[in-house]
PDB file of the backbone (N, CA, C, O) and the ligand in Angstrom, with CONECT records:
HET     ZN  A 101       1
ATOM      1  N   UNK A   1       0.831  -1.208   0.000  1.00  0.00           N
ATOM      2  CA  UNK A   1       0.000   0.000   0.000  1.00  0.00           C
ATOM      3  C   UNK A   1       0.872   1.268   0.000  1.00  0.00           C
ATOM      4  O   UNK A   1       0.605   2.139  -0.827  1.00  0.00           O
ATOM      5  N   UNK A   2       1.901   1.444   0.865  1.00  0.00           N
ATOM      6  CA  UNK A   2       2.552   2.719   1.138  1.00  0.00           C
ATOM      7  C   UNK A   2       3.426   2.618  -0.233  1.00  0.00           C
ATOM      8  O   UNK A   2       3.370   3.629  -0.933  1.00  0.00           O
ATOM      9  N   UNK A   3       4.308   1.431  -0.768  1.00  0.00           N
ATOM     10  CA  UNK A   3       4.520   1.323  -2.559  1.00  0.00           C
ATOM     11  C   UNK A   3       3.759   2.255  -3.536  1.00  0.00           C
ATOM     12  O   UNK A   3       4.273   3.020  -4.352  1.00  0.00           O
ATOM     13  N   UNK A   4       2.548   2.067  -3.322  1.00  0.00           N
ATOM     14  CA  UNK A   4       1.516   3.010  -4.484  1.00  0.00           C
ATOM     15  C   UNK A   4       1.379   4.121  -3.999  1.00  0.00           C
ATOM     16  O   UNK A   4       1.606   4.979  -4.853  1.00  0.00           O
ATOM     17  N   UNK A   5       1.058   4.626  -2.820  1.00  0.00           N
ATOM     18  CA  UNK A   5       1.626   6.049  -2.586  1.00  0.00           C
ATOM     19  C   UNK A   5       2.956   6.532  -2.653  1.00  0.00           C
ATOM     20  O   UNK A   5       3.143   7.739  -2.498  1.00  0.00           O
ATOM     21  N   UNK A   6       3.846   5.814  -2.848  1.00  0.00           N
ATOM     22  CA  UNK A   6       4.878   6.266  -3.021  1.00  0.00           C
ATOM     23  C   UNK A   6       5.283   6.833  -4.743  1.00  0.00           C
ATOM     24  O   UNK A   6       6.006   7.803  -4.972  1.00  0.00           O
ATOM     25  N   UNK A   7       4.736   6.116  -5.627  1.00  0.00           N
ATOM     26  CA  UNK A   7       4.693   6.098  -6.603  1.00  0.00           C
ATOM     27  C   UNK A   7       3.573   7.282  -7.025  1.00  0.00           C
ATOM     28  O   UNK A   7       3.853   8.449  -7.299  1.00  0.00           O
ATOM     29  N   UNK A   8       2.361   6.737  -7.008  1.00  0.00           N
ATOM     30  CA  UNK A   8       1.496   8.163  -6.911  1.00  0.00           C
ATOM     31  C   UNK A   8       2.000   9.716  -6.634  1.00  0.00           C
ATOM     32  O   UNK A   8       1.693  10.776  -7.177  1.00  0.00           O
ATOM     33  N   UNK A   9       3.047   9.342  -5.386  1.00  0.00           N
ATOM     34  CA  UNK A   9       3.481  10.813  -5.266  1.00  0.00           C
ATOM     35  C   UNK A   9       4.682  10.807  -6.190  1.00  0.00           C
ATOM     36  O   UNK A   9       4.260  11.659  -6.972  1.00  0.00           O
ATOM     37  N   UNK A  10       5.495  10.579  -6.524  1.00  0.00           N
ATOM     38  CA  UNK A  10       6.295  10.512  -7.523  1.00  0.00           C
ATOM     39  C   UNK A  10       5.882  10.922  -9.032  1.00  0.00           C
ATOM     40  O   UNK A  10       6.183  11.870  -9.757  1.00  0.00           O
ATOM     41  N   UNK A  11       4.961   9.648  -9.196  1.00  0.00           N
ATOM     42  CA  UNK A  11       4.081  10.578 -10.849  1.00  0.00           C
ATOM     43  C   UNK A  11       3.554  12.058 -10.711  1.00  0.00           C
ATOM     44  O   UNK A  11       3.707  12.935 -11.562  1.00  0.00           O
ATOM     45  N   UNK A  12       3.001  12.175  -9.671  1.00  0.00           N
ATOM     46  CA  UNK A  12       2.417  13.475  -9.089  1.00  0.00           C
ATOM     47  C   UNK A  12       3.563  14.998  -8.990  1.00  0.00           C
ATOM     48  O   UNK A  12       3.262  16.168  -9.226  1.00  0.00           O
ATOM     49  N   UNK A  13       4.367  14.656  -8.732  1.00  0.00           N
ATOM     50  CA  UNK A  13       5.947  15.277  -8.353  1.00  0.00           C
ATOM     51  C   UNK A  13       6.277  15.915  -9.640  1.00  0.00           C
ATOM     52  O   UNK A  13       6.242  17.123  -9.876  1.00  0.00           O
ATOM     53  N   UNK A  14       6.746  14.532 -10.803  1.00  0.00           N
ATOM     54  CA  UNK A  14       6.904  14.501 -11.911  1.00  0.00           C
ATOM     55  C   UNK A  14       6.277  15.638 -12.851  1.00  0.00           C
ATOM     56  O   UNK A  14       6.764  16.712 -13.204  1.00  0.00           O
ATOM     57  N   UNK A  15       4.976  15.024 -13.157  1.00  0.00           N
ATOM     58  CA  UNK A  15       3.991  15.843 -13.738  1.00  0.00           C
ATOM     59  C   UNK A  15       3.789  17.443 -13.237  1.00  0.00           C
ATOM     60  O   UNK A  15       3.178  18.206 -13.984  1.00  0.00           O
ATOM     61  N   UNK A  16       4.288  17.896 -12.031  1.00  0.00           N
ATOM     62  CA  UNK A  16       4.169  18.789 -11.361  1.00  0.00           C
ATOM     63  C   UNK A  16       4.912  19.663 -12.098  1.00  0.00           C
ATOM     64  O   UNK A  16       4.524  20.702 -12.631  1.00  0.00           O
ATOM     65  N   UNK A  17       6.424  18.994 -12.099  1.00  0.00           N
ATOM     66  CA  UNK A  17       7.514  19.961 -12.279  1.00  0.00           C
ATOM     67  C   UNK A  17       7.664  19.932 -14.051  1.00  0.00           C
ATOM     68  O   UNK A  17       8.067  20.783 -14.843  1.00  0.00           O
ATOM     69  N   UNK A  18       7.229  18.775 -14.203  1.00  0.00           N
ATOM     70  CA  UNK A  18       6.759  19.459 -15.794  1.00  0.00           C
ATOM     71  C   UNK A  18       6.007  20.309 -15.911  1.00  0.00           C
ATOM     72  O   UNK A  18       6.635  21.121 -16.589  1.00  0.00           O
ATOM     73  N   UNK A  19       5.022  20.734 -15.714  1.00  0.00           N
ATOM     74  CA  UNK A  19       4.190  21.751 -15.851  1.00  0.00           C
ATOM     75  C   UNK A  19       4.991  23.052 -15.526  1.00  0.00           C
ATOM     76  O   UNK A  19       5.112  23.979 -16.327  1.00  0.00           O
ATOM     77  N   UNK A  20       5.480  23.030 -14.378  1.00  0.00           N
ATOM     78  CA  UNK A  20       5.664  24.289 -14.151  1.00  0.00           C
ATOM     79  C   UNK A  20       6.997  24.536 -15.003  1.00  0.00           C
ATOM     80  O   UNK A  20       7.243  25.702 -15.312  1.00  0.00           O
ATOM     81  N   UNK A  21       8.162  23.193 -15.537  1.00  0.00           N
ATOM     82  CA  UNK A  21       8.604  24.040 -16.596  1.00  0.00           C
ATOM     83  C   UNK A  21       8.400  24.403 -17.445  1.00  0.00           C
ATOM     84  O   UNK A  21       9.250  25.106 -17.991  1.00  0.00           O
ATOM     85  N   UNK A  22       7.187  24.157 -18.064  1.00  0.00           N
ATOM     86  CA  UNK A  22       6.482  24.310 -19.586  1.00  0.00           C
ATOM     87  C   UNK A  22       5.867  25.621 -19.151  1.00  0.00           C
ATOM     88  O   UNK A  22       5.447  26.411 -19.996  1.00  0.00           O
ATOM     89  N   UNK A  23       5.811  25.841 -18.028  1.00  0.00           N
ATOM     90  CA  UNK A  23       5.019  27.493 -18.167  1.00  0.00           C
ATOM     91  C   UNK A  23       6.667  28.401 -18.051  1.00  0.00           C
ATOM     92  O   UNK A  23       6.714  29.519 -18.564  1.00  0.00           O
ATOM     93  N   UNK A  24       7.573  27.995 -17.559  1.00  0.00           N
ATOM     94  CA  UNK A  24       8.525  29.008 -17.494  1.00  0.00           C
ATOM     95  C   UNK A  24       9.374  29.073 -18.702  1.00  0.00           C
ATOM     96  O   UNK A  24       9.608  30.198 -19.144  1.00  0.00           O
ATOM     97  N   UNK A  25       9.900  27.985 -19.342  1.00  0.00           N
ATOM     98  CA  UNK A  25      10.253  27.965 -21.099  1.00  0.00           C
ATOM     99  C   UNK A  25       9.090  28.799 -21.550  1.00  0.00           C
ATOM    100  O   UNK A  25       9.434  29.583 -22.435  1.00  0.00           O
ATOM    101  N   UNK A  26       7.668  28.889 -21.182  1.00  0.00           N
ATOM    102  CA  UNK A  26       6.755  29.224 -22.458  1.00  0.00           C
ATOM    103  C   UNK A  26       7.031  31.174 -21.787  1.00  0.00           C
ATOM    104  O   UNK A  26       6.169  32.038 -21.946  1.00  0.00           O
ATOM    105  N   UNK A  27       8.048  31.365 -21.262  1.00  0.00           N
ATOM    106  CA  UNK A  27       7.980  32.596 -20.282  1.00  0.00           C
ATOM    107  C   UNK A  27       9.321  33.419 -21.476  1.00  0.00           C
ATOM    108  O   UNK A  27       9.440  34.508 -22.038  1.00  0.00           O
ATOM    109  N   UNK A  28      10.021  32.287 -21.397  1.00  0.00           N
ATOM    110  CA  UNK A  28      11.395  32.680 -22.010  1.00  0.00           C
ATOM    111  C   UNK A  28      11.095  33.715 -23.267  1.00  0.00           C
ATOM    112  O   UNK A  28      10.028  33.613 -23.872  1.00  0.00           O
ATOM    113  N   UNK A  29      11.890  34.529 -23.570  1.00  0.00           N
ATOM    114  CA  UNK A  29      11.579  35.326 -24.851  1.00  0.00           C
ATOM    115  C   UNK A  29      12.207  34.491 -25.805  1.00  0.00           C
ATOM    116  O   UNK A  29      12.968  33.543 -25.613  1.00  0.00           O
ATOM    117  N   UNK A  30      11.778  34.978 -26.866  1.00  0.00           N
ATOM    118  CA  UNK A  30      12.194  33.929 -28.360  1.00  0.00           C
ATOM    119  C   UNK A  30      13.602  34.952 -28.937  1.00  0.00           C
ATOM    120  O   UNK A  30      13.764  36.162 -28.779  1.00  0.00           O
ATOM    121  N   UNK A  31      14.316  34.148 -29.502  1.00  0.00           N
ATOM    122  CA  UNK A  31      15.484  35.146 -30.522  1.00  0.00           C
ATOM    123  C   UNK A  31      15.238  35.227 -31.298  1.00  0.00           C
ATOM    124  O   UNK A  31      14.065  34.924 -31.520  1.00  0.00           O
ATOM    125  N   UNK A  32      16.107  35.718 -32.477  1.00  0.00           N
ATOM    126  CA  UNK A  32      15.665  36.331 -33.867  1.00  0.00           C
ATOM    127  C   UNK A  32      15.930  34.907 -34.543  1.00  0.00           C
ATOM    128  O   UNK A  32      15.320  34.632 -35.576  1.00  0.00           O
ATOM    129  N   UNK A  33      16.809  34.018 -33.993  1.00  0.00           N
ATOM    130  CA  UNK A  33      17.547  32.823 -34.931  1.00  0.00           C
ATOM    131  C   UNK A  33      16.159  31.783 -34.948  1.00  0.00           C
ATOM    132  O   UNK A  33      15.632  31.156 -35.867  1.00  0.00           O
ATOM    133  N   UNK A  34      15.805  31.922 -33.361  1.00  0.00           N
ATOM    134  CA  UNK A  34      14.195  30.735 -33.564  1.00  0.00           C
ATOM    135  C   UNK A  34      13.288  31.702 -33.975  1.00  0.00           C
ATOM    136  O   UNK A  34      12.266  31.154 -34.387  1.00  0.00           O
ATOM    137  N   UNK A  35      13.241  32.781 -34.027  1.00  0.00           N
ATOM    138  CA  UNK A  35      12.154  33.257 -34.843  1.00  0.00           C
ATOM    139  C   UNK A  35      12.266  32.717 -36.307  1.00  0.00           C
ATOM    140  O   UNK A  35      11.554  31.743 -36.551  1.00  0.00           O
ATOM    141  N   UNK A  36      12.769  33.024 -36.957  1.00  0.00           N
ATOM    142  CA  UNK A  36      13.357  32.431 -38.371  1.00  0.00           C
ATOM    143  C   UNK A  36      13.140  31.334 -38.637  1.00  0.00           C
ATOM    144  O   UNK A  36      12.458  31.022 -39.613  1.00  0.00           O
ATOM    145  N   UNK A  37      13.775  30.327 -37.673  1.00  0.00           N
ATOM    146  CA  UNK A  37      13.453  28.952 -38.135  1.00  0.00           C
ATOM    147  C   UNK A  37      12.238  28.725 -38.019  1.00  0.00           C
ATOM    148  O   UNK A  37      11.609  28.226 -38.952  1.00  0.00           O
ATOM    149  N   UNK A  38      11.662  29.045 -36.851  1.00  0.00           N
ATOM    150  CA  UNK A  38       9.909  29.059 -37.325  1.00  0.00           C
ATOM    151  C   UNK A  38       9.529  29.523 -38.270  1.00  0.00           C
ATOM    152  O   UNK A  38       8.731  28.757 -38.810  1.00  0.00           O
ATOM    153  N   UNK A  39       9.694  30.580 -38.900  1.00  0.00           N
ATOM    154  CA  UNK A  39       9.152  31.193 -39.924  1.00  0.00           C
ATOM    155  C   UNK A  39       9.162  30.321 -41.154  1.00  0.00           C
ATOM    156  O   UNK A  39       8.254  30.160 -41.968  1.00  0.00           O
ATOM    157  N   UNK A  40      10.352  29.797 -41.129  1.00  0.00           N
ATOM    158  CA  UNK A  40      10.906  28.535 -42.626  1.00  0.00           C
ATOM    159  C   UNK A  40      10.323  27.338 -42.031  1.00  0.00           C
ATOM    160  O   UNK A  40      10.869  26.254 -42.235  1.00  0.00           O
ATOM    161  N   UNK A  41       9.184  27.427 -41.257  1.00  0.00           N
ATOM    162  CA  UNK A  41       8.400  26.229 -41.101  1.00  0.00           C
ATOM    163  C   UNK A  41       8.906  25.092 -40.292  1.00  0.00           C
ATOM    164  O   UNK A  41       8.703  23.879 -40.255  1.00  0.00           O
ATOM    165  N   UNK A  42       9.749  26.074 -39.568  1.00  0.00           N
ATOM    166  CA  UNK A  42       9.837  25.165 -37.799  1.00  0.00           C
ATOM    167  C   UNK A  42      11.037  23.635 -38.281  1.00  0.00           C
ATOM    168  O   UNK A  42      11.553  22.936 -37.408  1.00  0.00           O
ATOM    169  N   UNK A  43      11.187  23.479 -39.306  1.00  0.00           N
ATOM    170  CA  UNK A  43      11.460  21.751 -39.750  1.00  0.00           C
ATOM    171  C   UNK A  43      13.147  21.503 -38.791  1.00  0.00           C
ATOM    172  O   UNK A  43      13.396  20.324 -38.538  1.00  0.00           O
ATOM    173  N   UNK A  44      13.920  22.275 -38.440  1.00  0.00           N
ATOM    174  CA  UNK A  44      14.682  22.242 -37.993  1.00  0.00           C
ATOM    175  C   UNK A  44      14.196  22.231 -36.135  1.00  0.00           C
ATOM    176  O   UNK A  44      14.913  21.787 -35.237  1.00  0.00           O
ATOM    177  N   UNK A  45      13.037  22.746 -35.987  1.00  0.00           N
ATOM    178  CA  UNK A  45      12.554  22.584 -34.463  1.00  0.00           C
ATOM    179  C   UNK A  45      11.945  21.272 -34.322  1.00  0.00           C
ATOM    180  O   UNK A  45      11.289  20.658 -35.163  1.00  0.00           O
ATOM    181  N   UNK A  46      12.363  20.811 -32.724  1.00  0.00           N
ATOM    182  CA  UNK A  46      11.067  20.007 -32.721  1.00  0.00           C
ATOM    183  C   UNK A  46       9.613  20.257 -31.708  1.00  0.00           C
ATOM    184  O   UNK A  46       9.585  21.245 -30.975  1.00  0.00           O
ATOM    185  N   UNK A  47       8.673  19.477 -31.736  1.00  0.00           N
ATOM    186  CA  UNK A  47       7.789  20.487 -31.530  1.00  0.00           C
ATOM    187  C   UNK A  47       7.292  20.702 -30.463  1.00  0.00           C
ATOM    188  O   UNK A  47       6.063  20.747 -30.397  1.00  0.00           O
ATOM    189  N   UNK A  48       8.057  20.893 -29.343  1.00  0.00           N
ATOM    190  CA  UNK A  48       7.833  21.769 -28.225  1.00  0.00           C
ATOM    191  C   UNK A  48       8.291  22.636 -28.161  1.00  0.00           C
ATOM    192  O   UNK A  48       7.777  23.441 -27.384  1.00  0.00           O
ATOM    193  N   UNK A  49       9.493  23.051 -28.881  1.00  0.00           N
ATOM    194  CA  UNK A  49      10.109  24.226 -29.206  1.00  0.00           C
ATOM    195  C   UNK A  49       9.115  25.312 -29.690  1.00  0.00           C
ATOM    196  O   UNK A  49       8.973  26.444 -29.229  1.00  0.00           O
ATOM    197  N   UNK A  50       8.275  24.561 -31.004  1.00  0.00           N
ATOM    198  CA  UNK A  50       7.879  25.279 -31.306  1.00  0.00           C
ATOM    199  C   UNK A  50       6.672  25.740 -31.329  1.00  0.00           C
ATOM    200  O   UNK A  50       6.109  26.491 -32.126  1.00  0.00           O
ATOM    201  N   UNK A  51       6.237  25.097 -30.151  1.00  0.00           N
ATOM    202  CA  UNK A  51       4.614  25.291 -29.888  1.00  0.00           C
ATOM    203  C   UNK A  51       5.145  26.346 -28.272  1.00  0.00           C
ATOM    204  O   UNK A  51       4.365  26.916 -27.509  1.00  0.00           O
ATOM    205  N   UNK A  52       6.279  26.314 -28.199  1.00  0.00           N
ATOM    206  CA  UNK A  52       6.590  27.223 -26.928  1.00  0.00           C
ATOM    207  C   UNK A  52       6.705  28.603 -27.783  1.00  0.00           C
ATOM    208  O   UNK A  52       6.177  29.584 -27.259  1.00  0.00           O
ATOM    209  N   UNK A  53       7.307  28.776 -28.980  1.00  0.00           N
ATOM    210  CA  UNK A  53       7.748  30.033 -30.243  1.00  0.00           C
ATOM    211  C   UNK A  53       5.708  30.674 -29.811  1.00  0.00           C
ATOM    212  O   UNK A  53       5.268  31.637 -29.184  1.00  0.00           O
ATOM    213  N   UNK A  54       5.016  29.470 -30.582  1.00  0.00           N
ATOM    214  CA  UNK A  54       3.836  29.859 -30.583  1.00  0.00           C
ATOM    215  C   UNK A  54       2.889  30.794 -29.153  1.00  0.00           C
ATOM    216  O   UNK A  54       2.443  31.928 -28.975  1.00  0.00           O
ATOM    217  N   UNK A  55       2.961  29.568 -28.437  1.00  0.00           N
ATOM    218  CA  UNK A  55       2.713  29.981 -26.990  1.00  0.00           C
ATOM    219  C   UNK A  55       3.138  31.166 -26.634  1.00  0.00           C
ATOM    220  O   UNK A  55       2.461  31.894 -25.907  1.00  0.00           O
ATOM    221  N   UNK A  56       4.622  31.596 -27.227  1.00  0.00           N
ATOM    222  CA  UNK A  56       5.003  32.850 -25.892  1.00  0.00           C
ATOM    223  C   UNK A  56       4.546  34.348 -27.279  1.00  0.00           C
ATOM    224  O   UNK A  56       4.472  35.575 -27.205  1.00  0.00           O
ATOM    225  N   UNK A  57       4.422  33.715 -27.967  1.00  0.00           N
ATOM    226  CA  UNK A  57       4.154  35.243 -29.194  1.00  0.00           C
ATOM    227  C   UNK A  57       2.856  35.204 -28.889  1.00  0.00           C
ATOM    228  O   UNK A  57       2.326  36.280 -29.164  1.00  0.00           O
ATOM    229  N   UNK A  58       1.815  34.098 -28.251  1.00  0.00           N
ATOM    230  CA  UNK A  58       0.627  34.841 -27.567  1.00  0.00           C
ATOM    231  C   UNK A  58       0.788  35.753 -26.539  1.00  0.00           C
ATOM    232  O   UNK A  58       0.471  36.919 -26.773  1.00  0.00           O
ATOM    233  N   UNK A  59       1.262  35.425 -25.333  1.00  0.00           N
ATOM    234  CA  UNK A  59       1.441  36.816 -24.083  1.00  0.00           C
ATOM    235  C   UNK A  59       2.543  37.613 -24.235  1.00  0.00           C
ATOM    236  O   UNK A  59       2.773  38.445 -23.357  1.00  0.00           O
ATOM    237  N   UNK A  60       3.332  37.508 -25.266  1.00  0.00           N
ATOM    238  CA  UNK A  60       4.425  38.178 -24.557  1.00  0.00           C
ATOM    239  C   UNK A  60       4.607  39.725 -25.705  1.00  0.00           C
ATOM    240  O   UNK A  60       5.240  39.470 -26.729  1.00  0.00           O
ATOM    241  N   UNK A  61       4.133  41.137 -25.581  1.00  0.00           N
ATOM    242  CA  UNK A  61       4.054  42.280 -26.249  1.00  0.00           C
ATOM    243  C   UNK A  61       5.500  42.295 -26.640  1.00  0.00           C
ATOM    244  O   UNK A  61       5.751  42.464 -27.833  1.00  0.00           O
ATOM    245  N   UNK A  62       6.565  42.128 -25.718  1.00  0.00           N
ATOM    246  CA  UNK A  62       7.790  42.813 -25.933  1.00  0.00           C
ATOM    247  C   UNK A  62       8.426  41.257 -27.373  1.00  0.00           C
ATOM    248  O   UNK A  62       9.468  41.497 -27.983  1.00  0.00           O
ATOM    249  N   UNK A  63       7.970  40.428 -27.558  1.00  0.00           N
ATOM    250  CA  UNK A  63       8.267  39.583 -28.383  1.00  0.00           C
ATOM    251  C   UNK A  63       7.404  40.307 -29.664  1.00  0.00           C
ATOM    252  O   UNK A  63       7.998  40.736 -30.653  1.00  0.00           O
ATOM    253  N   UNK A  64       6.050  40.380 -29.528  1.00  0.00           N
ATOM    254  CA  UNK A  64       5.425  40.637 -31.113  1.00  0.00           C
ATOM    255  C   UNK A  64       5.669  41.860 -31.536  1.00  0.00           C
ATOM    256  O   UNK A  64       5.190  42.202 -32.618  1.00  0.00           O
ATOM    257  N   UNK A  65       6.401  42.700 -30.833  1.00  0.00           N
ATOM    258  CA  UNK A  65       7.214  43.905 -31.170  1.00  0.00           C
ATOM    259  C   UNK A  65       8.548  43.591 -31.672  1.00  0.00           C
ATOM    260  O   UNK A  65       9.121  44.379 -32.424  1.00  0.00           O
ATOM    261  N   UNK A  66       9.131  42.385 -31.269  1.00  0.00           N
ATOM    262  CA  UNK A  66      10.128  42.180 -31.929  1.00  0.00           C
ATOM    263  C   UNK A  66       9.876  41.657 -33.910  1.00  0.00           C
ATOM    264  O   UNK A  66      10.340  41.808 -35.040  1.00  0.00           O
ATOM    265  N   UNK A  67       9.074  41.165 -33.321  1.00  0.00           N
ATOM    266  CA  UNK A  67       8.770  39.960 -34.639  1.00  0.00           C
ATOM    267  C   UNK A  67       8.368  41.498 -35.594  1.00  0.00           C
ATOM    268  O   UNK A  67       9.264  41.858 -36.357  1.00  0.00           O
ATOM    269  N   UNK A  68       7.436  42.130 -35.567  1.00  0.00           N
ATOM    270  CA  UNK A  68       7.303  43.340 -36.473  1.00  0.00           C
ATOM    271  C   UNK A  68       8.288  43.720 -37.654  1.00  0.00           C
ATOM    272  O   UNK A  68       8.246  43.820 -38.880  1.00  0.00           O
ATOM    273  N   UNK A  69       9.657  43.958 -36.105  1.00  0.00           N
ATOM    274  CA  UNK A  69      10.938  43.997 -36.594  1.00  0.00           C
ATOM    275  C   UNK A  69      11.588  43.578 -37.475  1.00  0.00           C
ATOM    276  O   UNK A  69      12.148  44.027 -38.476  1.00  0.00           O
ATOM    277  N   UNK A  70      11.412  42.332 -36.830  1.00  0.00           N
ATOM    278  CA  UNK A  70      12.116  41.377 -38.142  1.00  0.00           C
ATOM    279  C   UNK A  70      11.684  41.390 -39.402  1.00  0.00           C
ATOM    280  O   UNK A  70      12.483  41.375 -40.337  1.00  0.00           O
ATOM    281  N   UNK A  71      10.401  41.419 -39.574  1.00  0.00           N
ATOM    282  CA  UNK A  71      10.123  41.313 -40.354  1.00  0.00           C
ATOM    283  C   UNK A  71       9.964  42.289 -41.672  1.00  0.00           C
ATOM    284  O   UNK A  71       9.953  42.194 -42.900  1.00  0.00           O
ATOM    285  N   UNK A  72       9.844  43.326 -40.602  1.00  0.00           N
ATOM    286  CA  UNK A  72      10.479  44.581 -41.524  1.00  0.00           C
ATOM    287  C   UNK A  72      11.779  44.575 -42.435  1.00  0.00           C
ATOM    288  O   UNK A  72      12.076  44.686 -43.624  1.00  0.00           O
ATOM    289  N   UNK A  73      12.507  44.341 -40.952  1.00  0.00           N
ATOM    290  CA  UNK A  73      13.807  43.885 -41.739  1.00  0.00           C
ATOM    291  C   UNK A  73      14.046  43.096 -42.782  1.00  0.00           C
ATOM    292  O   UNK A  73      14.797  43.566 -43.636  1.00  0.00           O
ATOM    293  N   UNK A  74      13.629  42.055 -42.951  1.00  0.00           N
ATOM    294  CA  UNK A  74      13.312  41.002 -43.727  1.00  0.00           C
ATOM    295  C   UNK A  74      13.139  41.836 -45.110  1.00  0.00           C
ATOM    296  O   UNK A  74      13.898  41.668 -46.065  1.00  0.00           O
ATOM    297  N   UNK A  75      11.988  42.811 -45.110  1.00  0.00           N
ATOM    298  CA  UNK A  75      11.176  43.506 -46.169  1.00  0.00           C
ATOM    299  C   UNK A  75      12.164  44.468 -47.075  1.00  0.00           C
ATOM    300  O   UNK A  75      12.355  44.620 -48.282  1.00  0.00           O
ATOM    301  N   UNK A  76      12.701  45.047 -45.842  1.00  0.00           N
ATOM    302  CA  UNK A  76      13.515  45.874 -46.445  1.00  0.00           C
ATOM    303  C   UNK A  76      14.809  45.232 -47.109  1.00  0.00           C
ATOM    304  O   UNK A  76      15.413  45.978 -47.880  1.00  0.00           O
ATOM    305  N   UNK A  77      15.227  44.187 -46.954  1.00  0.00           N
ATOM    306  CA  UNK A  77      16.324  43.526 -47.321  1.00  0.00           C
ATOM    307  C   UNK A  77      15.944  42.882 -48.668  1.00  0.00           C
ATOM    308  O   UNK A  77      16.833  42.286 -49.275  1.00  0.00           O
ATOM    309  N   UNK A  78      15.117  42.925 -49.017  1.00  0.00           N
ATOM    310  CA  UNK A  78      13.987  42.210 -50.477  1.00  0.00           C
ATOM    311  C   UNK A  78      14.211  43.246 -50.884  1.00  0.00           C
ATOM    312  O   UNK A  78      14.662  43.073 -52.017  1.00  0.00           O
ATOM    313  N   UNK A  79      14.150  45.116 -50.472  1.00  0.00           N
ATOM    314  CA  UNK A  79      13.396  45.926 -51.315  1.00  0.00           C
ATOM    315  C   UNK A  79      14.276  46.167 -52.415  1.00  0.00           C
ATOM    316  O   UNK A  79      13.908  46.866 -53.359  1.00  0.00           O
TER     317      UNK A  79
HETATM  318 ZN    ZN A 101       9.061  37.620 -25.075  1.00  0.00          ZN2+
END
């Protein structure tokens, strides 16, 4: 009996501290280099990387201000 609680708390533990690193990676700001590779369709990410790219360009202003950027840049480097 005290075996399966032991374990229980363990999976429990586990799962815990995953979570809370998946919220603090999804915290991290993105660079210009993984911006890019996302942009060329992620194939070089795999995909927690890039569902974290996704994830943090939802909350994070000071990132979709970056991305603008780039992409400007990008534009202007075509023109
Ligand atoms: Zn950010």
């Amino acid at each position: 009996m005290t075996f399966i609680l032991v374990v229980l708390a363990g999976v429990a533990f586990y799962a815990m501290v995953r979570a809370i690193k998946k919220i603090l990676d999804g915290r991290k700001h993105i660079t210009e280099a993984e911006f890019r590779a996302y942009l060329r369709g992620g194939r070089t990410m795999n995909d927690d990387d890039r569902s974290r790219v996704t994830r943090h360009l939802g909350i994070c202003l000071e990132c979709q201000g970056h991305v603008d950027e780039w992409i400007r840049k990008d534009n202007d480097e075509n023109a």
